[in-house]
LUMFIVO-87827 format. One record per residue (C-alpha): residue in three letters; x, y, z. Coordinates in Angstrom, 2 decimals. Layout:
<recs>
<rec><rest>ALA</rest><px>X</px><py>Y</py><pz>Z</pz></rec>
...
</recs>
This chain:
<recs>
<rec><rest>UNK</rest><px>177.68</px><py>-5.48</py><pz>48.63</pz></rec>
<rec><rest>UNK</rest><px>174.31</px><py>-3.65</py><pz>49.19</pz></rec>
<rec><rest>UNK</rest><px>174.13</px><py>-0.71</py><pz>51.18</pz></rec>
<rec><rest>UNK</rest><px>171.65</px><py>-1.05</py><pz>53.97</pz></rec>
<rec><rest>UNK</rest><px>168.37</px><py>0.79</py><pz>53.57</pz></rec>
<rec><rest>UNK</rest><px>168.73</px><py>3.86</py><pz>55.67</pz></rec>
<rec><rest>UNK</rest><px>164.77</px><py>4.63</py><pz>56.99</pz></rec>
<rec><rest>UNK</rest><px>163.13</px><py>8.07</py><pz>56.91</pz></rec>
<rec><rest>UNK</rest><px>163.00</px><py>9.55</py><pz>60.80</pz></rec>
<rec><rest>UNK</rest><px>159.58</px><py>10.71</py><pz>61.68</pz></rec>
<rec><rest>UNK</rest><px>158.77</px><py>12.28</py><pz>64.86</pz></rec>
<rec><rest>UNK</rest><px>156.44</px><py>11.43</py><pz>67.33</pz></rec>
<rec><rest>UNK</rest><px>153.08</px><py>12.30</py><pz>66.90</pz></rec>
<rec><rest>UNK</rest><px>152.01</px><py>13.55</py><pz>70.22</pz></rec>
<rec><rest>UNK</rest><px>148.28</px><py>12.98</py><pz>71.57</pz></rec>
<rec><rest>UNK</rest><px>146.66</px><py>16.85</py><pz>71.46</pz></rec>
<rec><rest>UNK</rest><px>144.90</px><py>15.34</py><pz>74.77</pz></rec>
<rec><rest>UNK</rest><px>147.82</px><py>14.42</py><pz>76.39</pz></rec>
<rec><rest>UNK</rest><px>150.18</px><py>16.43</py><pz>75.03</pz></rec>
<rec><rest>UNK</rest><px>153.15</px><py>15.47</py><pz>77.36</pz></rec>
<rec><rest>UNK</rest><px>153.57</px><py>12.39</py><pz>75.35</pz></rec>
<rec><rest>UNK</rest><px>152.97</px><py>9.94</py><pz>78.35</pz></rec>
<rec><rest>UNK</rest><px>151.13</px><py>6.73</py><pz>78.03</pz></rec>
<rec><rest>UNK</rest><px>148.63</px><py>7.90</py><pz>80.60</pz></rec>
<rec><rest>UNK</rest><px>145.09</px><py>6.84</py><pz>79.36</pz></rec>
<rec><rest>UNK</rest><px>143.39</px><py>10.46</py><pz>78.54</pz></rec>
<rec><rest>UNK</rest><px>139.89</px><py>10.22</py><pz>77.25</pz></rec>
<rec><rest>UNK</rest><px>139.35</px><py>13.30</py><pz>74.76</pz></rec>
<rec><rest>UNK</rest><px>136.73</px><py>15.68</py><pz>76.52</pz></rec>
<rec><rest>UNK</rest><px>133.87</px><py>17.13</py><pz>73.88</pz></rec>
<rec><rest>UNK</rest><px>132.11</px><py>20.46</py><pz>74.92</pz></rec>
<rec><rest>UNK</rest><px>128.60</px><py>20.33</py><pz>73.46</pz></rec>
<rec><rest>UNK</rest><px>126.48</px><py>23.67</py><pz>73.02</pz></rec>
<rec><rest>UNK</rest><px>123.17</px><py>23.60</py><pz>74.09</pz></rec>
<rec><rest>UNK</rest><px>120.40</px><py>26.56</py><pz>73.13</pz></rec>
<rec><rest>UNK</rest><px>118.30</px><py>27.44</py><pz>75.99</pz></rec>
<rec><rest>UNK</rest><px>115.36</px><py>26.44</py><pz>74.09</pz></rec>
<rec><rest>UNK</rest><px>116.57</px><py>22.79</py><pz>74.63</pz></rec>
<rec><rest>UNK</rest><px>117.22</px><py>23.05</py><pz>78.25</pz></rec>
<rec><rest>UNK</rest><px>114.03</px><py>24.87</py><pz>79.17</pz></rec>
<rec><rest>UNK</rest><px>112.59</px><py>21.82</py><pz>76.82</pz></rec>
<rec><rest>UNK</rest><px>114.47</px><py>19.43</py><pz>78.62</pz></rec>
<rec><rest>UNK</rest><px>113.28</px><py>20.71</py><pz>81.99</pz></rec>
<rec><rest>UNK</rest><px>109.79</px><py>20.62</py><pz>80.72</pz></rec>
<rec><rest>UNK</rest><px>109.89</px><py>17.01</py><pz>80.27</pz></rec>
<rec><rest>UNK</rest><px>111.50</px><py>15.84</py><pz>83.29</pz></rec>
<rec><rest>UNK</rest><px>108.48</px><py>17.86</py><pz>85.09</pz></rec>
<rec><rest>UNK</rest><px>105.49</px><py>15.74</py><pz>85.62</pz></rec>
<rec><rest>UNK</rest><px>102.58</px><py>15.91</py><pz>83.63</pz></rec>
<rec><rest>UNK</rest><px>100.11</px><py>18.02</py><pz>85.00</pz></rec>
<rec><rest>UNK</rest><px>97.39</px><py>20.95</py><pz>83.86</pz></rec>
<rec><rest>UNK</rest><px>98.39</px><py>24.41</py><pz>83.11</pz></rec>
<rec><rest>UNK</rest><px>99.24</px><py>26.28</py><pz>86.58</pz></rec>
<rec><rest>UNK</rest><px>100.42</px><py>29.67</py><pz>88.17</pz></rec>
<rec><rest>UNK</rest><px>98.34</px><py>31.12</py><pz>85.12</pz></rec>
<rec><rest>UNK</rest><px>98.36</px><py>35.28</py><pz>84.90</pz></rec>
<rec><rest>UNK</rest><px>98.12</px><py>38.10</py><pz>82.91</pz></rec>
<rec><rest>UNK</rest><px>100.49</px><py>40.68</py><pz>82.33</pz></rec>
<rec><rest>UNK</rest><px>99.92</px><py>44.28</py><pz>81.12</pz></rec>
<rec><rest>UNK</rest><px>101.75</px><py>47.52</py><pz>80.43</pz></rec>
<rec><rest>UNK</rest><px>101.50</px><py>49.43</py><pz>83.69</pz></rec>
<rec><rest>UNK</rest><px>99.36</px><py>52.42</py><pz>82.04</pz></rec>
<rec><rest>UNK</rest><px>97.25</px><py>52.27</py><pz>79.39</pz></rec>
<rec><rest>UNK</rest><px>95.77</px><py>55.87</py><pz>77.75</pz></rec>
<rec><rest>UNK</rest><px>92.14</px><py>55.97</py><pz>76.81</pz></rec>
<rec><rest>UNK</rest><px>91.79</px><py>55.54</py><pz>72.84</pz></rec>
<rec><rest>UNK</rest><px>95.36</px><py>53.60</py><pz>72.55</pz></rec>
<rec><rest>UNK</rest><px>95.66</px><py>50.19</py><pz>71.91</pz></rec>
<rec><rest>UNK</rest><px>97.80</px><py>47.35</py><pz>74.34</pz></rec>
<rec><rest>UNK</rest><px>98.74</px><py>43.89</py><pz>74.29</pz></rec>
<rec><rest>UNK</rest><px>97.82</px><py>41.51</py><pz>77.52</pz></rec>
<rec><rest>UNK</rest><px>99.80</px><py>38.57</py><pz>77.73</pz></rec>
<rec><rest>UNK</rest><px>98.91</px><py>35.02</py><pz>79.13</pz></rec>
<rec><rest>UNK</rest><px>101.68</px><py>33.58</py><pz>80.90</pz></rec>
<rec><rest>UNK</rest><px>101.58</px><py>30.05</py><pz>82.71</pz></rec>
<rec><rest>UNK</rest><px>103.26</px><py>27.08</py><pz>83.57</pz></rec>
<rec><rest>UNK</rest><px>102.46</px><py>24.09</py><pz>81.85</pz></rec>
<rec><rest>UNK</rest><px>103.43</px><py>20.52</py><pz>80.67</pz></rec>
<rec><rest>UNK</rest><px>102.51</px><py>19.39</py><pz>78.05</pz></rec>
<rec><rest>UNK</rest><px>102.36</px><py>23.02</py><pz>76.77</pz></rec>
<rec><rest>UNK</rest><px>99.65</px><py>24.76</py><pz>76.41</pz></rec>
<rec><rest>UNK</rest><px>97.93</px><py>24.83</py><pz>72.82</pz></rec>
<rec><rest>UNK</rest><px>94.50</px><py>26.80</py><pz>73.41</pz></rec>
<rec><rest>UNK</rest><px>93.45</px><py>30.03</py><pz>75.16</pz></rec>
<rec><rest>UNK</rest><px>90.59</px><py>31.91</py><pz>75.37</pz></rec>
<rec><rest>UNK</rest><px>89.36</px><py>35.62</py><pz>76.89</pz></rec>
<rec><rest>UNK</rest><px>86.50</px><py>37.71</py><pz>78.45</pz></rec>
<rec><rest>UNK</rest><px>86.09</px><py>41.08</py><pz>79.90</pz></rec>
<rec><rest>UNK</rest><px>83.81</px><py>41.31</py><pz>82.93</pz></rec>
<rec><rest>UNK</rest><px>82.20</px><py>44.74</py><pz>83.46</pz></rec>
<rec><rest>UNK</rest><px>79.81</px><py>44.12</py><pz>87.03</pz></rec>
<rec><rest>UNK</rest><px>78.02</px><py>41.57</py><pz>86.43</pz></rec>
<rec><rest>UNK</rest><px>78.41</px><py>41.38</py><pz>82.55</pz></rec>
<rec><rest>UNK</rest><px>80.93</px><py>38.63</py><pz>81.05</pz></rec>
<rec><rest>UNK</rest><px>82.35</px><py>38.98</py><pz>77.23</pz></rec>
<rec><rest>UNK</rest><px>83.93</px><py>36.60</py><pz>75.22</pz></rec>
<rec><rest>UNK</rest><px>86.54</px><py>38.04</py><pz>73.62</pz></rec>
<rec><rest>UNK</rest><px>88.09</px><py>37.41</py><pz>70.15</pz></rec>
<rec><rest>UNK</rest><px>91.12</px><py>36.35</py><pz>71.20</pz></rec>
<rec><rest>UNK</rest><px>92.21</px><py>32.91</py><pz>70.72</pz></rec>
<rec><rest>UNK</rest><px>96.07</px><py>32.83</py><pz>71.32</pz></rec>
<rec><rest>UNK</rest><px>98.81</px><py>33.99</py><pz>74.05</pz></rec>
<rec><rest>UNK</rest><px>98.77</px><py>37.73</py><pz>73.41</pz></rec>
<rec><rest>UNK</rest><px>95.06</px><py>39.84</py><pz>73.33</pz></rec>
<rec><rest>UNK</rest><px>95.24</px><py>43.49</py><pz>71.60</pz></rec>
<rec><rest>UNK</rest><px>92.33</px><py>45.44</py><pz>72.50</pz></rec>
<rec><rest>UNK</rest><px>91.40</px><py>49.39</py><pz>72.43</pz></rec>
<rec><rest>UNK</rest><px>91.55</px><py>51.19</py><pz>75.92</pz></rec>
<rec><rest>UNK</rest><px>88.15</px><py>52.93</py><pz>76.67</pz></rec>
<rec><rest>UNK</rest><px>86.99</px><py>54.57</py><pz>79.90</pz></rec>
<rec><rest>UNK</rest><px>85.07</px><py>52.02</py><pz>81.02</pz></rec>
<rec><rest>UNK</rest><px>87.95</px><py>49.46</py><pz>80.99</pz></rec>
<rec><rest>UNK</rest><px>88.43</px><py>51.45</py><pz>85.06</pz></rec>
<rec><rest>UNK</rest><px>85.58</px><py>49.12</py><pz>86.38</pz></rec>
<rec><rest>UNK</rest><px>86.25</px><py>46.15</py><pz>83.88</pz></rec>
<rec><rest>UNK</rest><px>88.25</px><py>43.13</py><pz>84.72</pz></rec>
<rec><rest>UNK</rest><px>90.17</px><py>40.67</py><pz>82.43</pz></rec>
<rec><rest>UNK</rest><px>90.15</px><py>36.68</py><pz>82.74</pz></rec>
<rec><rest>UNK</rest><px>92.24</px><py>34.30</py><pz>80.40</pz></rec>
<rec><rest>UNK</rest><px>92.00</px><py>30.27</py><pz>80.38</pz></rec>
<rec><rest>UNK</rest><px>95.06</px><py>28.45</py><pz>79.40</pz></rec>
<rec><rest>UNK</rest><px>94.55</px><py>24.71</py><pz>78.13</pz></rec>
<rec><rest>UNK</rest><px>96.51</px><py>21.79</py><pz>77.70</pz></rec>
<rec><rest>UNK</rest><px>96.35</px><py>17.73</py><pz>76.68</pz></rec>
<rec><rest>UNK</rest><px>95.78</px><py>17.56</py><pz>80.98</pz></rec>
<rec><rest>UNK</rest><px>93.48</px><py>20.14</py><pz>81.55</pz></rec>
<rec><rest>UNK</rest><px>92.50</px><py>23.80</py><pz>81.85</pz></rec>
<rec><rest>UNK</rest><px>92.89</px><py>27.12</py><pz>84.15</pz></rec>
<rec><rest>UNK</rest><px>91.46</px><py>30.80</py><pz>83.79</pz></rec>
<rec><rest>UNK</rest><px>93.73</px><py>33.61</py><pz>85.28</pz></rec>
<rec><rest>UNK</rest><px>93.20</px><py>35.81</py><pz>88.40</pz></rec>
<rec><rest>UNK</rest><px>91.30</px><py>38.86</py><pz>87.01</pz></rec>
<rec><rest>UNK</rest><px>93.48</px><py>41.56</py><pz>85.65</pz></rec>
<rec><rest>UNK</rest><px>92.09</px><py>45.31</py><pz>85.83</pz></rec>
<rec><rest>UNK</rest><px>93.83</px><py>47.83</py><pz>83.73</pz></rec>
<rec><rest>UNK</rest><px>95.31</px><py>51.14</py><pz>84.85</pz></rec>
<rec><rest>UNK</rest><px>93.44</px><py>53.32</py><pz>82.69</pz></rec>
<rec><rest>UNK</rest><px>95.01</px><py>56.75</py><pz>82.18</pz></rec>
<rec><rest>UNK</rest><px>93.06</px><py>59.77</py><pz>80.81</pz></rec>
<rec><rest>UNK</rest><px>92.71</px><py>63.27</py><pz>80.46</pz></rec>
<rec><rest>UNK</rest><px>91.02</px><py>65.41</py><pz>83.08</pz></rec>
<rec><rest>UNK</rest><px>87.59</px><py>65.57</py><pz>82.68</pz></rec>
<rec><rest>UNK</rest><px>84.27</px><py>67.24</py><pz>84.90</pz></rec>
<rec><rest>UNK</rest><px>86.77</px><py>69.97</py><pz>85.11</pz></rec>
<rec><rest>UNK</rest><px>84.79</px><py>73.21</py><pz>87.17</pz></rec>
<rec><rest>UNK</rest><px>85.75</px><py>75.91</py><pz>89.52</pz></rec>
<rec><rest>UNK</rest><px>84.65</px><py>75.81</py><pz>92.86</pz></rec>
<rec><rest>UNK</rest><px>83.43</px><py>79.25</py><pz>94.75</pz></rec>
<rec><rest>UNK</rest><px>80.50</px><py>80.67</py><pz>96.28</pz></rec>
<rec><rest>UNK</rest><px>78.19</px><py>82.13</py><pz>93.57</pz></rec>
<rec><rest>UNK</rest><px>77.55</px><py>85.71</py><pz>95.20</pz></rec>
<rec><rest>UNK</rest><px>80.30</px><py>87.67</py><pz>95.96</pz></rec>
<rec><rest>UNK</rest><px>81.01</px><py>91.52</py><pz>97.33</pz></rec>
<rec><rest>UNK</rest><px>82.65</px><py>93.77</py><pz>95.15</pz></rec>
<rec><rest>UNK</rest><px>85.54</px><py>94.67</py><pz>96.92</pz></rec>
<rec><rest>UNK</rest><px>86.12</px><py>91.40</py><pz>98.67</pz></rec>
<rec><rest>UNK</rest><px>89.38</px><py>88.84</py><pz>98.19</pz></rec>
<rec><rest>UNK</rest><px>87.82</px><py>85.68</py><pz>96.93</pz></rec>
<rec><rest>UNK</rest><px>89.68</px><py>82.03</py><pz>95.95</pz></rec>
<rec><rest>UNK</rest><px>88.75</px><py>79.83</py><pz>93.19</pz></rec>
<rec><rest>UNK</rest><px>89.42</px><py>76.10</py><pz>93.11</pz></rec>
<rec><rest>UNK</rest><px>90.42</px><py>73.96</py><pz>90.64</pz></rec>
<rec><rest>UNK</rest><px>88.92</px><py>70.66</py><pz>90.39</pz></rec>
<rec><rest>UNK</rest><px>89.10</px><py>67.83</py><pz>88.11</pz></rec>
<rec><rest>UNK</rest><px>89.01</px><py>64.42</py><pz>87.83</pz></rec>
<rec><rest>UNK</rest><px>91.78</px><py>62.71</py><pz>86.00</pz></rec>
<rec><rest>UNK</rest><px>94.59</px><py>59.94</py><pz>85.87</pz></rec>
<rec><rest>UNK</rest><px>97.06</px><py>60.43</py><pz>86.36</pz></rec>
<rec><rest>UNK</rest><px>95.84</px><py>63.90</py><pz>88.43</pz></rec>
<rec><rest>UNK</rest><px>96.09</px><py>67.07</py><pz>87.42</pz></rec>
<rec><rest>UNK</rest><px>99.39</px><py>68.84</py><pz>87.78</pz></rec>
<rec><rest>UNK</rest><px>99.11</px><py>71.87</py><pz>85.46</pz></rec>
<rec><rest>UNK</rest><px>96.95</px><py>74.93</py><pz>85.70</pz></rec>
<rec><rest>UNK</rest><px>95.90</px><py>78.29</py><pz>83.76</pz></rec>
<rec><rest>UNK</rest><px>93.44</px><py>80.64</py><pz>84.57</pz></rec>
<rec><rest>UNK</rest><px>91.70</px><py>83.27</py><pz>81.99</pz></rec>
<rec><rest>UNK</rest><px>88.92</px><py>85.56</py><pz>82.30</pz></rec>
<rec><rest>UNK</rest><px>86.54</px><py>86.83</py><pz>79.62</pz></rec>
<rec><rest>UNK</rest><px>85.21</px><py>89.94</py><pz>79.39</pz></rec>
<rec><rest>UNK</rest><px>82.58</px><py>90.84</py><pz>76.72</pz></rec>
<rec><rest>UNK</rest><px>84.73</px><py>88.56</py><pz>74.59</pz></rec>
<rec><rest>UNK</rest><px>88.09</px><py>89.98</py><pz>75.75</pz></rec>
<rec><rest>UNK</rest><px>90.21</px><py>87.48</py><pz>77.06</pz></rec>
<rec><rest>UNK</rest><px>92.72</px><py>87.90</py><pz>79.38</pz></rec>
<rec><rest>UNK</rest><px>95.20</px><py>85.63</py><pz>80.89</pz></rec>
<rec><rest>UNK</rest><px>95.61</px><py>85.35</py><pz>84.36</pz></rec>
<rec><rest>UNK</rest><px>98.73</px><py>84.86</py><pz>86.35</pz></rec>
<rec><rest>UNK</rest><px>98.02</px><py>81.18</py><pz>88.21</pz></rec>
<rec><rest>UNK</rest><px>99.76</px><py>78.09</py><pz>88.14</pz></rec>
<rec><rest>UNK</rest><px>98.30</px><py>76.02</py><pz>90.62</pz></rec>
<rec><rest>UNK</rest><px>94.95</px><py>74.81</py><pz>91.07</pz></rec>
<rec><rest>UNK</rest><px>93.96</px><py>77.59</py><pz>93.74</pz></rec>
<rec><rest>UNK</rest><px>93.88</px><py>81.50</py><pz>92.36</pz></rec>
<rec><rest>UNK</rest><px>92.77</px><py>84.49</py><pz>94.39</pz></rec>
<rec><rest>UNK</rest><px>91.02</px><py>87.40</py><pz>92.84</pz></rec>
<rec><rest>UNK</rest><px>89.85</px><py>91.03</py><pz>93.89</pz></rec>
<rec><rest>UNK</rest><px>85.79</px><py>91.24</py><pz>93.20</pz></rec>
<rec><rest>UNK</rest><px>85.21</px><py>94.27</py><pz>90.51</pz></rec>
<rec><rest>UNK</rest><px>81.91</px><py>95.38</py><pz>89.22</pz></rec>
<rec><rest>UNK</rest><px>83.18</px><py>94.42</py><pz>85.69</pz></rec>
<rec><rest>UNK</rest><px>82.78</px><py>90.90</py><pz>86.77</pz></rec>
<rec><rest>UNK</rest><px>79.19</px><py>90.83</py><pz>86.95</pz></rec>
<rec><rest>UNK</rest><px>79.30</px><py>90.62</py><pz>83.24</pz></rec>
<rec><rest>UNK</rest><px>82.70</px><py>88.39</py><pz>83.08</pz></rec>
<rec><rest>UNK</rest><px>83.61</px><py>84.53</py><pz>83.18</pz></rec>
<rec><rest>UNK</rest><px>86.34</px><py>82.55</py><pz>84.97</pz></rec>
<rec><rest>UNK</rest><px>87.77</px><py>79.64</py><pz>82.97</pz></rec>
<rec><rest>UNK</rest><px>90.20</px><py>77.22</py><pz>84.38</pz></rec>
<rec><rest>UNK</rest><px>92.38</px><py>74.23</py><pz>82.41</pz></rec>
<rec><rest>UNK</rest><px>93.78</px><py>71.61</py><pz>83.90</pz></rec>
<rec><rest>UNK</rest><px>96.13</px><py>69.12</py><pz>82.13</pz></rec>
<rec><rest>UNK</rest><px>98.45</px><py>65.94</py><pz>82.72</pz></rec>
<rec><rest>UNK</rest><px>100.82</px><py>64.09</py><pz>80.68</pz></rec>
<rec><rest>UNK</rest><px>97.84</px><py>62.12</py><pz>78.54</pz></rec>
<rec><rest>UNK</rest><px>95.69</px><py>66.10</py><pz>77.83</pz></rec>
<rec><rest>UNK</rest><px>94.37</px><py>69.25</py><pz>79.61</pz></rec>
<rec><rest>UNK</rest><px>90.60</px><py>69.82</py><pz>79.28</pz></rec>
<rec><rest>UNK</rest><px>89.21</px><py>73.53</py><pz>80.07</pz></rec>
<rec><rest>UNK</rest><px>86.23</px><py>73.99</py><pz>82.51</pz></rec>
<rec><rest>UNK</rest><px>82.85</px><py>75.32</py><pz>82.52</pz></rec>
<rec><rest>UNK</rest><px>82.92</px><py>79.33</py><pz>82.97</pz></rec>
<rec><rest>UNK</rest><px>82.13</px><py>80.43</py><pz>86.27</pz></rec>
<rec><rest>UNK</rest><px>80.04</px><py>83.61</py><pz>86.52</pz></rec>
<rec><rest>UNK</rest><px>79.36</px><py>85.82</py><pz>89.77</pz></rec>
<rec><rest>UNK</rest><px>76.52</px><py>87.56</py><pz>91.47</pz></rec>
<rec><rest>UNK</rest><px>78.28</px><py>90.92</py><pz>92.32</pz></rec>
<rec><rest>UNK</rest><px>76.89</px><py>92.86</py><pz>95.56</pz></rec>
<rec><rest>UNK</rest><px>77.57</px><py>96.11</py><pz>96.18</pz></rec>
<rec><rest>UNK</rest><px>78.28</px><py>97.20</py><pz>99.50</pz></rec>
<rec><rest>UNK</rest><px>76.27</px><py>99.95</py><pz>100.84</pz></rec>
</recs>
């Protein structure tokens, strides 16, 4: 007699989506990664056609004289946009710059304070230039000089002043006087300084320096007409 085949027990293979073994009907769920590149692409092209809009320039918030910056062209468009172009108007004078992409580097001189900046974004739909943009132009103090009546009596109290122009202001100070080429430091750390009149100072100068975070700049001397009382 033949011995009956005995057959190999293998155990259930269970469904890794429906791991309880049941007979439910579980559809496997895939998790797809998508780059934000793709959805901002993707939300491009279900926006409708149109020409470039909501166009702008953006800047560092302080540029120093002499450095160099980077303006920006931002917009929205669809299609995107695949030209731009720049100019610099200074009163009633308009520059093309030569700038032909998003980003513009140009050199920061004084007279970017009165200048303003324009770019035009284009498309396959059309075209749009930019509110102007005007820079904040920082710089040393400059036209610094000392403000006080030229005659004085010898004797008398008298206060010096400290002006300047600069951006941001002035918020340093130092004072010196020179003396037949002696100079001598003063003690004054604001932009005000109060001195007693001496007969020396008919032949002496008054300096002051002002200085910000960009430079300090030193001022014209300031000479007196010394009276003598009688």
């Amino acid at each position: 007699m033949i011995p009956p085949t005995r057959r190999k027990y293998s155990p259930p293979t269970l469904n890794p989506y429906n791991p309880s073994g049941s007979h439910s009907k579980l559809k496997p769920t895939f998790l797809a990664s998508v780059c934000p590149n793709q959805i901002r692409k993707r939300r491009i092209q279900s926006q409708a056609a149109d020409a470039p809009t909501n166009v702008r320039i953006t800047s560092p918030s302080g540029a120093p004289v002499s450095l160099s910056i980077t303006l920006w062209c931002e917009s929205d468009a669809n299609p995107e946009p695949h030209n731009y172009s720049w100019r610099k108007v200074c009163g009633s004078s308009s520059v093309n710059l030569q700038c032909y992409s998003r980003g513009c580097r140009l050199w920061i001189t004084r007279a970017d304070i009165s200048c303003d900046y324009y770019c035009t974004v284009r498309n396959s739909i059309g075209e749009r230039e930019s509110p102007p943009k005007r820079i904040i132009v920082q710089y040393k103090p400059k036209d610094v000089k000392i403000l006080s009546s030229d005659s004085v009596v010898e004797g008398s109290q008298v206060t010096l002043r400290c002006e300047s122009v600069g951006n941001p202001p002035a918020d340093t100070y130092q004072w010196k006087k020179v003396c037949s080429g002696m100079e001598m430091r003063l003690k004054g750390s604001t932009h005000e300084l109060q001195i007693q009149v001496s007969a020396e100072d008919e032949s002496c100068a008054y300096y002051c320096r002002a200085g910000n975070v960009i430079g300090d700049q030193d001022s014209e001397p300031k000479h007196f007409n010394v009276q003598y009382a009688a």
